[in-house]
MARLUMLUM-502784 format. One line per field, with one value per residue (C-alpha): residue in one letter; x, z, y. Coordinates in steps of 0.02 Angstrom, whole numbers, always signed. Each point is the difference from the previous one (the first is absolute). Layout:
REM MARLUMLUM-502784
aa c(A/...)
u c(X/...)
w c(Z/...)
v c(Y/...)
END
This chain:
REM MARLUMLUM-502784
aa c(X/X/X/X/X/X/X/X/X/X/X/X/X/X/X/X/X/X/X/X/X/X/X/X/X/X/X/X/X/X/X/X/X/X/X/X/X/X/X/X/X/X/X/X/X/X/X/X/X/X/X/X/X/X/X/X/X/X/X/X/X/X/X/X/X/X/X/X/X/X/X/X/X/X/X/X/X/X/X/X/X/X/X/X/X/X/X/X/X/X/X/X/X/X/X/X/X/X/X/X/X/X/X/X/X/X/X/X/X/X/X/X/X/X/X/X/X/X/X/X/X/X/X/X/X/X/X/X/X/X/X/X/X/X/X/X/X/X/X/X/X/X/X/X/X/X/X/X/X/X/X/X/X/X/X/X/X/X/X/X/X/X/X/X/X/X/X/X/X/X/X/X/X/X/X/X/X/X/X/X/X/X/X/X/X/X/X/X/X/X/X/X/X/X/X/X/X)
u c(+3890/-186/-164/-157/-119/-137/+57/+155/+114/+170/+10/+164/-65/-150/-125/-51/+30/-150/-129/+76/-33/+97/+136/+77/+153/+112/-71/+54/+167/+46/+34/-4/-163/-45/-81/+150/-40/-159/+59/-109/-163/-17/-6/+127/+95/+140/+40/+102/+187/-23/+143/-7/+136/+143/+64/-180/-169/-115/-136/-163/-122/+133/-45/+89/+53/+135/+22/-2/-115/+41/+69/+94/+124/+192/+137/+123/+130/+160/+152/+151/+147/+127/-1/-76/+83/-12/+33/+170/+46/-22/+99/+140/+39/-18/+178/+98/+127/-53/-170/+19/+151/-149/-153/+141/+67/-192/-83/-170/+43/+167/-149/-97/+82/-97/+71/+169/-9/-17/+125/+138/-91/+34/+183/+19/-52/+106/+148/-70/+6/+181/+68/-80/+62/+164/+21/-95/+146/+139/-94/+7/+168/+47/-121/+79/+136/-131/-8/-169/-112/+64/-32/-185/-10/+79/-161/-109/+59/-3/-171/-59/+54/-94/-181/+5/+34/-101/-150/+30/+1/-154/-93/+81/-72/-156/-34/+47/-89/-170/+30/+86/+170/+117/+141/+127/+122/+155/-8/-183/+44/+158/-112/-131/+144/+72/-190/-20/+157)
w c(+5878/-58/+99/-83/-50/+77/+156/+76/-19/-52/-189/-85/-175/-83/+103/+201/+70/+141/-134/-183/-40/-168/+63/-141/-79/+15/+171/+52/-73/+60/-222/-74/+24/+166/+137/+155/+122/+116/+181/+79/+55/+190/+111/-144/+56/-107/-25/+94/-22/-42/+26/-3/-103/+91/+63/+48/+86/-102/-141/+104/+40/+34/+173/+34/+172/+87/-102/+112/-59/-164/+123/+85/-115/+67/-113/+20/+109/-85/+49/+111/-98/+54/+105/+151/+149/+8/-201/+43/+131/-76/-167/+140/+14/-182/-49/+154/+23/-160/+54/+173/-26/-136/+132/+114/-131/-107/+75/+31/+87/+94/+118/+43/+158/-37/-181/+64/+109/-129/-104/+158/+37/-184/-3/+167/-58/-155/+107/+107/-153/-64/+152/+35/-182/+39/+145/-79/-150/+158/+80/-167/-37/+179/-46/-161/+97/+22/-176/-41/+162/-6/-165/+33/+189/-115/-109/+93/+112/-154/-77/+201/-6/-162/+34/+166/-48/-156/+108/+123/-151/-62/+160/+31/-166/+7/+198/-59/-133/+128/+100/+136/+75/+41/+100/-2/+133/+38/-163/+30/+155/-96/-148/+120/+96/-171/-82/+161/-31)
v c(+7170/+26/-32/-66/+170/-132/-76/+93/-155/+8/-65/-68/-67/+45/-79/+41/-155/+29/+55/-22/+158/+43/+149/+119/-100/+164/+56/-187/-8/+165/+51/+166/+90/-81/+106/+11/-138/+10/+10/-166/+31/+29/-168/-86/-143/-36/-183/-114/+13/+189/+132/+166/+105/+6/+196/+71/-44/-120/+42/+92/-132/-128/-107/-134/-81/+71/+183/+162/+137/+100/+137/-97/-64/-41/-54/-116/+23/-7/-107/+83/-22/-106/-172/-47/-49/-180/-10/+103/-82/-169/+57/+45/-194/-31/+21/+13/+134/+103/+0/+57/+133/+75/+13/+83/+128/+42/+151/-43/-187/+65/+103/-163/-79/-174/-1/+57/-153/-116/+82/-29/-172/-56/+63/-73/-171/+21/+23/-157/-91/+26/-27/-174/-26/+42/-103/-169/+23/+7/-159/-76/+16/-59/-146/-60/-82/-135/-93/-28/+52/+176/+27/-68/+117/+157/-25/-21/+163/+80/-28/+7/+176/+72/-93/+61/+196/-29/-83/+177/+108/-45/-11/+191/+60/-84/+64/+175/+11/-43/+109/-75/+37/-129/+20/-132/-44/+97/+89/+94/+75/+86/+32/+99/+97/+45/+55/+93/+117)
END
């Protein structure tokens, strides 16, 4: 970027737009045969929406609200590899038993006894699951004797059944994933013993 000879003010044609001052054509288009770039005269403020280059402090002379001192210059902290807890522990739930067995057997999440509960929690509510299946399809065949109402009952068991683990299984994964831990009846207690061991 060039600054007007005349003023001080930051030119991007040909013209300074605060005194339209005529500014050297290669000097302003940064061509062949321009000088290097002027470092901003001392009490510059750059305009609005300005950034400065990413990886070191800004230009000298920059002032803007909000930047620490030249000397003072901290970089970005970089991001910890991996997941964090409540992302983990919600992808626990996502699919069930292949899901949780994973969090229990990876090395960094098989250390975290809050991700190792929701790994136990989520096979423990897959196992909840089948079971309640298994004994809605016993019901149902027991109801069948019944012509019509029994077929009507079986459904209605049925799709009973899957909302209601499919309404927990969300709520699970979107708790988790919050931050909060939810421990559901009869099967958290065994899933805290089991994290606790």
């Amino acid at each position: 970027m060039a600054f007007c000879s005349n003023c001080g003010a930051a030119v991007e044609g040909r013209f300074c737009p605060k005194c339209g001052s005529a500014v050297d054509a290669g000097a302003a288009a940064g061509g062949p045969g321009a000088p290097p770039p002027a470092s901003p005269p001392p009490g510059y403020t750059p305009p609005q929406g300005y950034n400065p280059p990413p990886g070191g402090p800004p230009p000298p002379g920059y002032s803007a609200p909000g930047y620490s001192a030249p000397g003072g210059y901290v970089p970005p902290p970089t991001a910890a590899a991996g997941m964090t807890d409540n992302m983990a522990g919600a992808l626990c739930y996502l699919f069930g038993f292949i899901t949780g067995i994973l969090f229990l057997v990876l090395a960094p999440y098989n250390q975290n006894r809050n991700i190792k509960f929701h790994a136990m929690q989520s096979i423990f509510l897959n196992i909840a699951w089948i079971v309640c299946w298994i004994a809605a399809t016993i019901v149902s065949i027991a109801l069948h004797a019944i012509p019509i109402l029994g077929a009507i009952i079986s459904i209605l068991l049925h799709a009973a059944i899957g909302i209601g683990f499919f309404i927990v299984w969300l709520y699970m994964m979107f708790k988790t994933y919050n931050g909060e831990k939810i421990v559901l009846p009869i099967i958290g207690p065994m899933a805290e013993k089991q994290a606790a061991a």
